[in-house]
C-alpha positions in Angstrom: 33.1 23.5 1.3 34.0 23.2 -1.9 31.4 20.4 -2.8 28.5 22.7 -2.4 27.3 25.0 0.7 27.3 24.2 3.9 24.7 24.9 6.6 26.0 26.5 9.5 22.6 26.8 11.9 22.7 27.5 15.9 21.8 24.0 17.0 21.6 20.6 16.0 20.1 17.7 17.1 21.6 14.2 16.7 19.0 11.6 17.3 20.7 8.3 18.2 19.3 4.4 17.4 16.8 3.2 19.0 18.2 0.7 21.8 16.3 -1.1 24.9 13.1 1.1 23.9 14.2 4.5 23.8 17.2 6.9 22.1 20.1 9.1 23.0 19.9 12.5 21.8 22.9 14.8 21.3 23.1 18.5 20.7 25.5 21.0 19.2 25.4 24.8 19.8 28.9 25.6 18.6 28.1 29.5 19.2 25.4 30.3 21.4 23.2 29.2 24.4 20.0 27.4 24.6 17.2 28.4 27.1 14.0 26.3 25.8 13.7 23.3 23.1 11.0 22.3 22.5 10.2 18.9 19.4 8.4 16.0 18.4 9.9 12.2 17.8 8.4 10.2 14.5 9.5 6.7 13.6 10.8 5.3 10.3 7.1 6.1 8.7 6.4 9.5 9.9 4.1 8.5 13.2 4.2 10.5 16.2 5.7 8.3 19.5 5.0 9.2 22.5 7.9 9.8 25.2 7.6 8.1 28.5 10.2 9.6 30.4 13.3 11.7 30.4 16.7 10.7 31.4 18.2 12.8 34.0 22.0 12.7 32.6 23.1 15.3 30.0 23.4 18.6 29.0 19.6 19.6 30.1 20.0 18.3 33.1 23.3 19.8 33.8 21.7 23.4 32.7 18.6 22.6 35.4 16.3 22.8 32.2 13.0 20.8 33.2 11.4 18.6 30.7 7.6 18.9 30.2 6.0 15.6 28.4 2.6 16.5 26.4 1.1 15.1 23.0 2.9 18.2 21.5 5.9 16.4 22.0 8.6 17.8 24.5 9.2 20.9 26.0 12.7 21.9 27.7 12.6 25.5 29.8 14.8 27.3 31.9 13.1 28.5 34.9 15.5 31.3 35.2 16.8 33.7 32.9 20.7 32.1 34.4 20.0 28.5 33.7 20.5 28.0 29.8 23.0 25.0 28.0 26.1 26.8 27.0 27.5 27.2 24.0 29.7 23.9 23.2 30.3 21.0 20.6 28.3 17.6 20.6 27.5 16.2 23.6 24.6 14.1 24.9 21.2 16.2 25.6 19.2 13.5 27.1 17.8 10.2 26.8 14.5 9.5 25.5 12.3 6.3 27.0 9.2 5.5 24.8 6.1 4.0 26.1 5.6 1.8 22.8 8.4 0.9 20.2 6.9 -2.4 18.4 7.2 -2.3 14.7 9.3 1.0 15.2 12.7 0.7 13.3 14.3 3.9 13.7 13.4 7.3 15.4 13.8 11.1 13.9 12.4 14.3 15.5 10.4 17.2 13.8 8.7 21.0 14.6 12.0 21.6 16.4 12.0 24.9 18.1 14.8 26.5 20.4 15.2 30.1 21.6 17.7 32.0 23.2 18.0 33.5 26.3 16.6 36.6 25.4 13.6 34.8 23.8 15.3 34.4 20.3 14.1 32.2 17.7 17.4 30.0 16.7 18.0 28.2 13.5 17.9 24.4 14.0 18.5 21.0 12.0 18.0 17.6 12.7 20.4 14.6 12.1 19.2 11.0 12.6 20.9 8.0 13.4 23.9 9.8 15.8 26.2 10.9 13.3 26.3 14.1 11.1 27.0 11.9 7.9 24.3 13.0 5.9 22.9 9.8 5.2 19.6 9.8 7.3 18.1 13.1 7.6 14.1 13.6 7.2 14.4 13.6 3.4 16.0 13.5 0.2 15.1 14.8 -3.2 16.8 14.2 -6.6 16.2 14.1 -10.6 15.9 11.7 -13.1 17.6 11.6 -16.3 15.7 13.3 -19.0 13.1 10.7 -20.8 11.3 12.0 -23.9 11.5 15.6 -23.0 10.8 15.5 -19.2 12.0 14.2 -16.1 10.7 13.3 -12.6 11.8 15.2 -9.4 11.7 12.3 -6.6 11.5 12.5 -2.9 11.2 10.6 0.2 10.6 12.0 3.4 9.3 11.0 7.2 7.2 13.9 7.5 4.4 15.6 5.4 5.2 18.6 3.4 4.0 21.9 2.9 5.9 23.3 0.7 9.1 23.0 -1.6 12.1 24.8 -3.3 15.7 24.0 -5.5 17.4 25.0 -8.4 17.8 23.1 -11.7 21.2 22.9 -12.7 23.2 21.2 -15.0 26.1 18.9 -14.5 28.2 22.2 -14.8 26.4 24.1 -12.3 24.9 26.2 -15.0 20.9 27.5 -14.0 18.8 25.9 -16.4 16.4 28.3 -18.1 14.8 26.0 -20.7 12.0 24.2 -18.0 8.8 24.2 -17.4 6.7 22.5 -14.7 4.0 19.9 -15.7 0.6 20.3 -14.2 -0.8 18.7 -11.9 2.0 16.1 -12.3 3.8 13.7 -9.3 2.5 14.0 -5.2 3.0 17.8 -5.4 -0.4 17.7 -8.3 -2.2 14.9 -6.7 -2.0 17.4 -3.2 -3.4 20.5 -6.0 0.3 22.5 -5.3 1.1 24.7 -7.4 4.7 24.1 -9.0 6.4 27.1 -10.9 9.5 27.4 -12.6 10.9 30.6 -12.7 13.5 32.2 -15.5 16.6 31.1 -13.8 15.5 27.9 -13.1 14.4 27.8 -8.9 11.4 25.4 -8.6 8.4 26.4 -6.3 5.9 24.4 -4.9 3.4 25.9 -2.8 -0.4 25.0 -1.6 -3.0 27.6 -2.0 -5.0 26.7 0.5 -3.4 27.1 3.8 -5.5 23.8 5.3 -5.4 21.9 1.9 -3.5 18.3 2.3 0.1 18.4 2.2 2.5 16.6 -0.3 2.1 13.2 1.9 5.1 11.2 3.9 6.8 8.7 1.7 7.1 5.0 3.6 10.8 3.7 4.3 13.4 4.0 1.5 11.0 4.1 -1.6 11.0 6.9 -3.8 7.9 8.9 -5.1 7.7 11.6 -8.0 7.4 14.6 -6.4 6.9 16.8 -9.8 7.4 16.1 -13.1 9.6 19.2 -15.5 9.5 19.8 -18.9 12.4 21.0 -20.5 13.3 22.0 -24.7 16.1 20.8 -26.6 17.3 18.6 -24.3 18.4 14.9 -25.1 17.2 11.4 -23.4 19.6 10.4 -20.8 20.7 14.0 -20.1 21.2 14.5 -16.4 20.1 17.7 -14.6 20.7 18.5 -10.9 18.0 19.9 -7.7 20.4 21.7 -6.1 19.9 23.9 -3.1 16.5 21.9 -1.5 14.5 23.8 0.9 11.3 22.1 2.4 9.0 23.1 5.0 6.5 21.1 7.1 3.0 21.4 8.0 4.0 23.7 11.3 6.2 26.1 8.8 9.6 25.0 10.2 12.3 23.8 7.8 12.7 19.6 7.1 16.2 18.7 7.3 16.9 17.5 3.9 19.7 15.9 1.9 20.9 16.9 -1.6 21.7 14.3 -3.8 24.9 13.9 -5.1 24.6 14.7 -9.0 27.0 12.8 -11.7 26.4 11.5 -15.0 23.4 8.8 -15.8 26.4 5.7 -16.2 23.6 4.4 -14.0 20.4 4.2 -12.4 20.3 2.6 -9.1 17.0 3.9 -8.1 14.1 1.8 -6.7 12.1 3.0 -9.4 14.8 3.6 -12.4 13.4 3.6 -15.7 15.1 2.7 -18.5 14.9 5.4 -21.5 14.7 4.3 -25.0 18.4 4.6 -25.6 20.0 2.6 -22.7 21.0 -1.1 -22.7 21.0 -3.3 -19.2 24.8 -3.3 -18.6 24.3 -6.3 -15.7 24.7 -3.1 -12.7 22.1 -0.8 -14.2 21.2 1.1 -17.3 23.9 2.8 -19.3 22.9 6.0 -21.6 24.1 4.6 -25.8 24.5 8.2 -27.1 25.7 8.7 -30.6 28.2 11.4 -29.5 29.8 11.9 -25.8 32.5 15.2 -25.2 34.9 14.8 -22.6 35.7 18.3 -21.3 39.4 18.2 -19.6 40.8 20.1 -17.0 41.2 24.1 -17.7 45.2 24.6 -18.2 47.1 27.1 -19.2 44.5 28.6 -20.2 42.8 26.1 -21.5 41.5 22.6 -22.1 41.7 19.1 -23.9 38.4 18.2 -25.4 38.0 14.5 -26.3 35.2 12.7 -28.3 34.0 9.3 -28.5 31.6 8.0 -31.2 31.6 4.5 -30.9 
């Protein structure tokens, strides 16, 4: 898109805010039908919430898809091969009544599954709060600055993980080929993952034990380390990039995830920034005091300006 890449999957749920007990839920299936869905809702911490009842207004209902409420969540199904939600742009799927909202802020879904009519598996993503903005997804995972030779990788998320994936990069886009992970470092060690980094830079982590504990939900906005990389040469305050995040949860299906924009350190805004030995409190956050900053124009002509400053 010209920003980055953009995730074109069959359907996607939009997951409304949570009014008079219960939540709107909107669908998009720009290019095929839908015969069965089938997810899970989670409030703001990751709990399961139990649905109550299903509105009978919306696309579902308009395709003759019957719900099915269990404690695996809810089930849509065609009863016929014929009866499917066509293809189309957002519209409302259904509404969702819950039988117990106190001290629930906000709702999200997971383990969503839909098929085709023909009994394909379809790709799916989930976007909470109504609008495809990017902004409140399932979870988010950015880098630090570099601090004597490492940085942390942090995350937040609503649901547990079971595995994770990115690419370092540099402000440039460059792959970064000078890292290594740290061992048993951030909630990927404390879970006993096992977090490689591989020559071109793509971070793994992975549990070897198919029932060991997964890297744990985070609660509301606060950020935890996820891992911790090492990385040579490299001075304090540098800024490197996870780009390209790919998570998975305990059931093996993907965690809707949001990549961080990635600019220079001017500041840290994070709840927990730290402030490396070379930065001074500028009053909005901490701002990198290098000895030497190179200002790299745009290319023209064939080339390009290069400034310097050295206060």
């Amino acid at each position: 898109s010209g920003g980055g890449f953009v995730i074109h999957e069959d359907v996607r749920l939009f997951v409304g805010e949570l009014t008079d007990g219960g939540v709107d839920v909107d669908i998009m299936n720009p290019d095929v039908a839908v015969a069965a869905l089938q997810f899970t809702f989670i409030d703001q911490d990751g709990n399961p919430l139990t649905v109550a009842s299903v509105g009978q207004e919306g696309a579902a209902a308009d395709a003759a898809l019957s719900p099915t409420i269990g404690d695996d969540g809810v089930i849509f199904f065609a009863l016929g091969s014929t009866f499917t939600i066509p293809a189309g742009d957002q519209r409302l799927l259904a509404r969702f009544e819950f039988g117990s909202t106190n001290g629930v802020t906000s709702v999200c879904l997971q383990q969503f599954v839909a098929t085709s009519a023909t009994g394909d598996v379809l790709t799916t993503s989930t976007v909470c709060g109504g609008e495809d903005n990017g902004t409140d997804v399932l979870a988010n995972v950015r880098a630090e600055p570099v601090s004597d030779g490492t940085f942390d990788v942090l995350y937040r998320s609503k649901v547990p993980l079971a595995g994770f994936q990115f690419e370092l990069r540099t402000l440039l886009g460059q792959a970064v080929s000078f890292a290594t992970a740290m061992p048993e470092s951030g909630a990927a060690g404390d879970a006993d993952f096992v977090t490689v980094v591989g020559p071109t830079g793509v971070v793994s982590g992975l549990r070897l034990i198919s029932d060991g504990p997964p890297v744990p939900a985070t609660s509301g906005d606060v950020y935890a380390v996820l891992t911790t990389i090492a990385v040579n040469n490299t001075t304090d305050g540098t800024q490197l990039c996870a780009v390209g995040p790919i998570l998975s949860a305990e059931d093996g299906t993907s965690v809707a995830v949001e990549e961080a924009s990635c600019e220079a350190p001017s500041a840290a805004t994070s709840d927990n920034a730290t402030s490396p030995d070379n930065a001074t409190d500028s009053g909005g956050g901490f701002v990198i005091d290098e000895d030497v900053r190179l200002f790299v124009g745009e290319l023209t002509d064939g080339g390009v300006d290069v400034d310097i400053m050295n206060p």
